[in-house]
C-alpha positions in Angstrom: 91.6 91.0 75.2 94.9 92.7 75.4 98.4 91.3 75.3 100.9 93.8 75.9 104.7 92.7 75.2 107.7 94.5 77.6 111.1 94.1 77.2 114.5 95.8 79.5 117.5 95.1 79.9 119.1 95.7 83.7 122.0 95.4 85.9 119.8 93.4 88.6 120.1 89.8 88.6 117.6 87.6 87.9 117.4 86.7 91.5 117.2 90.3 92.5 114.6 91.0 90.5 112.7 88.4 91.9 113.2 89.4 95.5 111.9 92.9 94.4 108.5 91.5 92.6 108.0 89.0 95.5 108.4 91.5 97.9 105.0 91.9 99.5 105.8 94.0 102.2 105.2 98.0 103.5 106.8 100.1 100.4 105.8 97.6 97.4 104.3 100.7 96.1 107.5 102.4 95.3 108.8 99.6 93.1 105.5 98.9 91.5 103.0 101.9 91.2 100.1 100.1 90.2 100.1 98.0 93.0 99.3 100.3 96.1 100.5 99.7 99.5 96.7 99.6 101.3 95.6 97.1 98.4 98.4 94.2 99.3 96.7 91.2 101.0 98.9 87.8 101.2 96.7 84.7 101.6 99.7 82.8 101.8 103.3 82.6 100.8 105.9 80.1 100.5 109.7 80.1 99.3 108.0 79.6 95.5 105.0 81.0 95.5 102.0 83.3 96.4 98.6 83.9 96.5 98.5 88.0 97.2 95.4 90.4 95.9 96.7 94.1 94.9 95.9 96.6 92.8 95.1 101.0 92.9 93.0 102.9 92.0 89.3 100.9 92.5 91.0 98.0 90.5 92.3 94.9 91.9 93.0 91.5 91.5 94.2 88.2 93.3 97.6 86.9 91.5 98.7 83.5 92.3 102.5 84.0 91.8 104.7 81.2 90.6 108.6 81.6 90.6 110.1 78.1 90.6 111.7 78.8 87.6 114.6 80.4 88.2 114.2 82.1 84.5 110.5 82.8 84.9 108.2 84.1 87.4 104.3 83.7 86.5 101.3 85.8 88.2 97.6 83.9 86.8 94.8 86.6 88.2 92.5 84.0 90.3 90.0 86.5 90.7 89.7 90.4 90.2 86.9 92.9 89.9 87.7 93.3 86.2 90.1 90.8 85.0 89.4 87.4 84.4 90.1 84.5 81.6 93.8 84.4 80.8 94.7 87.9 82.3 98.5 87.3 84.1 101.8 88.7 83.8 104.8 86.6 82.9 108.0 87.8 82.9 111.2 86.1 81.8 114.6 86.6 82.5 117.6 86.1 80.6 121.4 86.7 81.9 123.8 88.6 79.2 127.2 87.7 78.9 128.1 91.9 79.6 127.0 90.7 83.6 123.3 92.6 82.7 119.9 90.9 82.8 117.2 90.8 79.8 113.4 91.3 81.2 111.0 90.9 79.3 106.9 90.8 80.8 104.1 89.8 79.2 100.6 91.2 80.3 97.3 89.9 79.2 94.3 91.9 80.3 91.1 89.8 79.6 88.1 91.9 80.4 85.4 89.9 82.6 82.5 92.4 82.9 81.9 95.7 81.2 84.5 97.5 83.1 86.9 94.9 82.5 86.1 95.1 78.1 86.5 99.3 78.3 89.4 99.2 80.3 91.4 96.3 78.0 90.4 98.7 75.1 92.2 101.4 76.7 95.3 99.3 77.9 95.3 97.9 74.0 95.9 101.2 72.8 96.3 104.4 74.2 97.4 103.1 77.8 100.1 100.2 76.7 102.6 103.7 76.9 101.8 104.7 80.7 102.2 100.6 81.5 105.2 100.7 79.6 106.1 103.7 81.9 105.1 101.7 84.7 107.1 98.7 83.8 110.5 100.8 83.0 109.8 102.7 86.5 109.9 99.1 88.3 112.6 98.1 86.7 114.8 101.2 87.7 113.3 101.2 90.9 114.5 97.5 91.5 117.7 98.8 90.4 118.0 101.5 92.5 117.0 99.0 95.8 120.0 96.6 94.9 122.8 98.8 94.3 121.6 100.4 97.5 120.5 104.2 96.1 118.5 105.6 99.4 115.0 104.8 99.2 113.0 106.4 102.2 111.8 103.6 104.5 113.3 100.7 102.7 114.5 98.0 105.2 118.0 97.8 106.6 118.1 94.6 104.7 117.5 96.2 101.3 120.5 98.9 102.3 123.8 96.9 101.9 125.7 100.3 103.3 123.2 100.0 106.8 123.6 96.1 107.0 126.7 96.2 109.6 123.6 98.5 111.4 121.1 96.1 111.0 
């Protein structure tokens, strides 16, 4: 098993960077690579929580996504085709007094088959730097969508200069 630790520090709001992770919609793929736009599926979805399957790359799982805390947003892997046991992501959020926001994620990859074992090897060692990648990437990218940088195809809503448009 794996537990990888995370930790950023960004102008986004806690509340923005919610909006951007529970953001399930055409273009998830440009805040989050490793969850590919033709591997979203959302079961269901209410102002709290979700129940959404996504992955890339021949490797997926189904997240049960919990943000009622306001501080805290939790993703529990119900089911994937390598993942199982206490594989999640938690990330946690803490506001600065500069106006920024701490972030900091913690991903466990428990390994339920064969697949699942090699690939929390990898992830344990010489992958944690291309999640870590990953993790800075969404963070920027989450960024970049609230302070309204042009990202091709995003919604009028996420473009605060296109809103009068809208």
């Amino acid at each position: 098993m794996a537990t990888l630790h995370f930790h950023e520090t960004t102008s986004s709001t806690p509340e923005e960077f919610v909006a951007g992770l529970t953001d399930f919609g055409p273009g998830r793929s440009k805040l989050f690579a490793n969850s590919a736009d033709d591997y979203v599926e959302v079961y269901s979805q209410s102002a709290t929580e979700a129940d959404v399957k996504e992955g890339s790359g021949g490797i997926w799982e189904r997240l049960h996504y919990d943000w009622s805390d306001p501080n805290r947003v939790i993703l529990t892997t119900t089911d994937s085709n390598a993942w199982g046991g206490a594989s999640g992501h938690t990330y946690t959020f803490k506001r600065n007094p500069d106006g920024t926001t701490s972030v900091d994620l913690v991903t466990v990859r428990d390994g339920k088959n064969i697949k699942g074992r090699l690939l929390g090897v990898v992830i344990g060692t010489v992958g944690k730097g291309k999640l870590e990648n990953a993790f800075v990437n969404s963070v920027k990218a989450i960024e970049a969508r609230n302070t309204g940088a042009a990202h091709e195809g995003a919604p009028a809503r996420d473009r605060p200069d296109d809103r009068a448009e809208a």
